[in-house]
Each structure stands twice: as C-alpha cells, then as structure tokens.
C-alpha positions in Angstrom: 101.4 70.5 105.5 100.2 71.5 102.0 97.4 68.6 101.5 95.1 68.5 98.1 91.3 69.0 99.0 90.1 66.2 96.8 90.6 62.7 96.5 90.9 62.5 93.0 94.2 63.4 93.0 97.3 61.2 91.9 98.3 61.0 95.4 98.7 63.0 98.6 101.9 63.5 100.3 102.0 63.2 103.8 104.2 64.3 106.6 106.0 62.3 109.6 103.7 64.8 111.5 100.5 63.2 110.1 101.0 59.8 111.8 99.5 57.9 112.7 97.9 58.3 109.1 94.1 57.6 108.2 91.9 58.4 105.4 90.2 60.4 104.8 91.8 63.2 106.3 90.5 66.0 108.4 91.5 68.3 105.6 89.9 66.8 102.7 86.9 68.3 101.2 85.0 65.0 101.5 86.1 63.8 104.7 82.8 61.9 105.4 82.7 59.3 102.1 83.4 56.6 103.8 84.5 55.5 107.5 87.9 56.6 108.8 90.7 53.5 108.5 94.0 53.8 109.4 96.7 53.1 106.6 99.7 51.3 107.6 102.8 53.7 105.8 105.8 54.0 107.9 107.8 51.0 107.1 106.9 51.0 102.9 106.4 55.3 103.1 103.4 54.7 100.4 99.7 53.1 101.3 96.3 52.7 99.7 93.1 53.4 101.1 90.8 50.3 100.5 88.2 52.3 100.1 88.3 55.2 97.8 92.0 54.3 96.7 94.1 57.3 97.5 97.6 56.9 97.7 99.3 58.3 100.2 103.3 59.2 100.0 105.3 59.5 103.2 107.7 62.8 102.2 111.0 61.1 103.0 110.1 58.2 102.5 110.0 54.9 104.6 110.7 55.8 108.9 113.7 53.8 109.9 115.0 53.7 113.5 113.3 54.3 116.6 110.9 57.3 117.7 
C-alpha cells in the first residue's frame, strides 16, 4: 500500500485491504488533526472526509458481491 504522507494531496488511493477505511490514516503524517471517522467507500469506491476533505479512491473501484 503506497499511501501519500500528506493530506493535501489530490486524493489517496486506497486498497480493499484498508477497509474498513477511516481518515486520517495511521500512515499520514498528520494523523492527529482531527478525530478518526470512518468513510463509507465500498459501494461508490470514492468518499470524502468531512473534515479535512481528502478523497479517498477505492483501487478497483466500487466492491460488488459478497466477502
């Protein structure tokens, strides 16, 4: 997983592996700005955080099917 360290980027692309996804992420150089929320992303495979306004891209897009 190959993951930008700063959340100014344009987005961050994010693997099946990373769900259930939250921002900020454990890898991001600023992981404490503001409180962890989880960002619903399997059934559109792109989300926004609310609060610093990352997008997030699920590689492959949208999950279809069962687990």
């Amino acid at each position: 997983m190959a993951l930008p360290t700063e959340l100014n980027q344009k987005f961050v692309e994010v693997h099946a592996t990373d769900l259930p996804l939250h921002c900020p992420l454990p890898s991001q150089k600023l992981w404490n700005t503001h409180p962890r929320v989880f960002l619903p992303i399997e059934s559109t495979g792109e989300s926004r955080c609310p609060y610093c306004s990352t997008l997030y891209r699920l590689a492959g897009g949208p999950v279809t099917g069962g687990h």
